[in-house]
N, C-alpha and C positions, 0 to 999 in steps of 0.2 A: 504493500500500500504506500502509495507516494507521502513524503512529508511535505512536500514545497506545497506552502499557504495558500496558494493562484489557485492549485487543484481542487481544494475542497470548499463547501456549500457552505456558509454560512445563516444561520436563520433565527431571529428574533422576535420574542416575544416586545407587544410593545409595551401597554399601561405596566406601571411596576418595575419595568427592565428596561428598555429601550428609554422610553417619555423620561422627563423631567417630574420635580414634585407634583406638578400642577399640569400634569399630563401634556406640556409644551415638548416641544422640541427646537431648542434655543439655535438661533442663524450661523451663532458660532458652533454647534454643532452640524446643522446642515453642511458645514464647508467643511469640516472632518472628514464627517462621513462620504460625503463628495468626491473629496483627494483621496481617500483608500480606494473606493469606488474605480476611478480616474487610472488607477495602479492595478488594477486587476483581482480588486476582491469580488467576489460570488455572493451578494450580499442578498437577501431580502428577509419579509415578514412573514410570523404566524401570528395572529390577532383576536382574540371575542370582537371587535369591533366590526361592522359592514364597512364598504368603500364610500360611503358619506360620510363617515365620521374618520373615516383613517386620512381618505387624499387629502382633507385639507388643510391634517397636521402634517404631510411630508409630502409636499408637491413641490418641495424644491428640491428634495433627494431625487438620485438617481436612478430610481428603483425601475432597472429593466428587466430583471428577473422575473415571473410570476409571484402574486402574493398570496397569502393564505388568508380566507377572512372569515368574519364570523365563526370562529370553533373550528374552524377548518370544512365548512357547509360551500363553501366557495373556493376555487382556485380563479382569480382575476388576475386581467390585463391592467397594469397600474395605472397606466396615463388613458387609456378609454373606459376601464369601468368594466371592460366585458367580461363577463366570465366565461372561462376555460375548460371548467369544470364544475360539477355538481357533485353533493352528497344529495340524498333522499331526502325529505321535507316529514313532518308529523304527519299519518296518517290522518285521515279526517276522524275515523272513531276515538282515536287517541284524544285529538283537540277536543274530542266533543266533551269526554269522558276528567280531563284534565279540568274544560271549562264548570262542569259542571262541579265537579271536587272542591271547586276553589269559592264557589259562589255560595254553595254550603258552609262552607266556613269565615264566610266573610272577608274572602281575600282578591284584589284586584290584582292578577298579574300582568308585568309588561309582557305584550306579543308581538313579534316579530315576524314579518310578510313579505313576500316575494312575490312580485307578479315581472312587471317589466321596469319597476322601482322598489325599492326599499320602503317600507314603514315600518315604526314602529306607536304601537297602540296602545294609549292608559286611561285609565280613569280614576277612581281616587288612588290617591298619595297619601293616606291616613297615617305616616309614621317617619320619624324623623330620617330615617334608612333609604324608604321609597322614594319620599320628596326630597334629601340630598342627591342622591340621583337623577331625577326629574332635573332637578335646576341645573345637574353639570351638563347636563344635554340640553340646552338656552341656546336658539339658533341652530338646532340640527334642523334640519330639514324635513327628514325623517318623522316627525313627530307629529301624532293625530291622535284629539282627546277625543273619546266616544262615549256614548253613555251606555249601550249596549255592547257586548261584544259581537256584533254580526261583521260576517265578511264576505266578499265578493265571493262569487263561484269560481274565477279565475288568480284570486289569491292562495296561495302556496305559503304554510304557516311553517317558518323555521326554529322557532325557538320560542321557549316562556322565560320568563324572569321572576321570583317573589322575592322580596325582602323583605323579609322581618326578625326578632327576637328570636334564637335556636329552641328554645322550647317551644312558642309557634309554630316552628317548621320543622322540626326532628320527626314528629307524627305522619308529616305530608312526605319528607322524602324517604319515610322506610315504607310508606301503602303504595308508594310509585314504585320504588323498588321491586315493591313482591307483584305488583300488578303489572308491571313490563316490562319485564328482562329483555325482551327482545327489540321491543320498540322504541325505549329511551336511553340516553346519555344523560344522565344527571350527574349534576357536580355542587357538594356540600360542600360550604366554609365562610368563613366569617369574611366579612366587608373589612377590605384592608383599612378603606378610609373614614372608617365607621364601626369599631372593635367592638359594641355593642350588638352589632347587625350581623344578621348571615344569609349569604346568597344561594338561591336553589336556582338552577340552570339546568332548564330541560331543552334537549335537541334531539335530532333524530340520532337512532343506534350508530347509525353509521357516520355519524359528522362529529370526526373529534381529529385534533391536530395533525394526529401520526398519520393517521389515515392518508388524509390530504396531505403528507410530506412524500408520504410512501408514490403518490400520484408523482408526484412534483419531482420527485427523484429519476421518475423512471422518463419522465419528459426532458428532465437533463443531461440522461442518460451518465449518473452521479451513484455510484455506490452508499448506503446508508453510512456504511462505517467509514466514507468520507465524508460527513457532516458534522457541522457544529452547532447543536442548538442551546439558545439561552432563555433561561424562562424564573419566573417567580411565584406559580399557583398552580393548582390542584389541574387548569386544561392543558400545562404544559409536561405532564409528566407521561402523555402517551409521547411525546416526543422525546422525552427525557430515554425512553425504554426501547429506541430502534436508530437513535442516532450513533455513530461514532465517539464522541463527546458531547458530553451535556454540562451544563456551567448555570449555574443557581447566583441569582444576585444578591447579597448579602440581608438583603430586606426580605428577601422571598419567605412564605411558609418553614416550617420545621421539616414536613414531611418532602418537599420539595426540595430543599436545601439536603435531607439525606439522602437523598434520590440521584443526586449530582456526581458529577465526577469530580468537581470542583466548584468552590466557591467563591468569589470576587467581590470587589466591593458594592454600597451600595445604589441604586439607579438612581439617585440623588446627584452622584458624584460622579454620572456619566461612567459607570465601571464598564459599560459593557464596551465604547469608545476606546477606553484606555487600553481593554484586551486587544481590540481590534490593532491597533496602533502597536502594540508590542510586538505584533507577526511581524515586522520588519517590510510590510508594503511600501 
């Protein structure tokens, strides 16, 4: 297996690892990342976020790679938007069966939609977790308050979101659990930026990082065990388990941080940069 740095893939997680505190991505790193770029690094993303919310923190990166977005539900074209590839969407019985679970219990989850644009769907924000959320997303585009959850017949539902308090949710994500082994990706863990809060993230069985890397691999025609992935939570550790190396940013989870091959500092201080720049590009 080759050592020379140029050969292998590099791939980033962004909120947490990649982004700044305040999920930016500062111009004086844009021109970092740029000039490795520029030298022949194999640089791109795997992200929870959709491409409305990614392109318009790094559209001055050079990102000609494909990207990984949403949980890996997506493989996109970074400067058109188009996708390349697909993971499966929730079955419509699942969504019905999720919606109804949740209205029972008095819970409004965010829903996430596919047709020929991105949405995402809310309605109350009853608790300090949801509505801090809600506001960090001010000016997505993406974003439609509904008072119903009805949706078009040609809407394609990719993901739920609940926030709230773990004893709130610990009930919901062990009855999803036993009730779709097959059908769901769920991922439990607390709100980094809200250590009171914990997120339940439901997506189709098939859409999680690795997956889509596994995709992305074989379209670069790139060995797994020549890749480097960096990440900080609980959706990067299917990544964590098929890359060649995997690098935990010092902020990341416990279980993600044991997961790692290595640990670096934290995405405050731009560590994932710093590694990049120590391969001698």
């Amino acid at each position: 297996m080759t050592t020379d740095p140029k050969q292998w893939l590099y791939v980033s997680d962004l909120d947490g690892t990649l982004l700044g505190t305040h999920g930016d991505f500062p111009k004086a790193w844009v021109e970092r990342l740029n000039r490795l770029i520029d030298r022949g690094l194999r640089f791109t993303i795997a992200t929870a976020r959709n491409y409305d919310s990614t392109h318009p923190i790094l559209r001055d990166v050079k990102l000609r790679l494909p990207v990984i977005l949403f949980n890996g539900a997506y493989l996109t074209h970074f400067e058109t938007g188009k996708n390349l590839d697909e993971s499966n969407f929730i079955a419509p019985h699942v969504v019905d069966a999720l919606l109804e679970m949740t209205q029972q219990l008095g819970m409004d989850p965010f829903v996430y939609t596919y047709d020929e644009r991105h949405y995402l769907y809310y309605r109350n924000t009853d608790n300090e977790g949801s509505h801090g959320y809600l506001k960090s997303l001010e000016g997505d585009g993406r974003l439609r308050y509904i008072e119903e959850y009805e949706f078009r017949e040609d809407e394609r539902i990719a993901g739920f979101l609940l926030i709230d308090t773990p004893a709130a949710l610990e009930p919901v994500y062990r009855s999803l659990k036993e009730r779709f082994p097959e059908d769901l990706n769920l991922y439990f863990a607390k709100d980094i930026a809200r250590p009171r809060f914990h997120w339940l993230q439901m997506f189709h069985h098939h859409a999680d990082k690795g997956k889509m890397l596994r995709t992305l691999a074989g379209r670069l025609d790139t060995p797994l065990a020549q890749i480097v992935v960096f990440g900080d939570y609980l959706n990067d550790l299917e990544m964590f388990e098929i890359a060649g190396k995997s690098i935990a940013v010092a902020n990341a989870l416990p279980e993600v941080q044991a997961a790692a091959h290595q640990v670096i500092g934290s995405h405050a201080e731009g560590a994932v940069l710093d590694y990049l720049e120590s391969l001698g590009f």
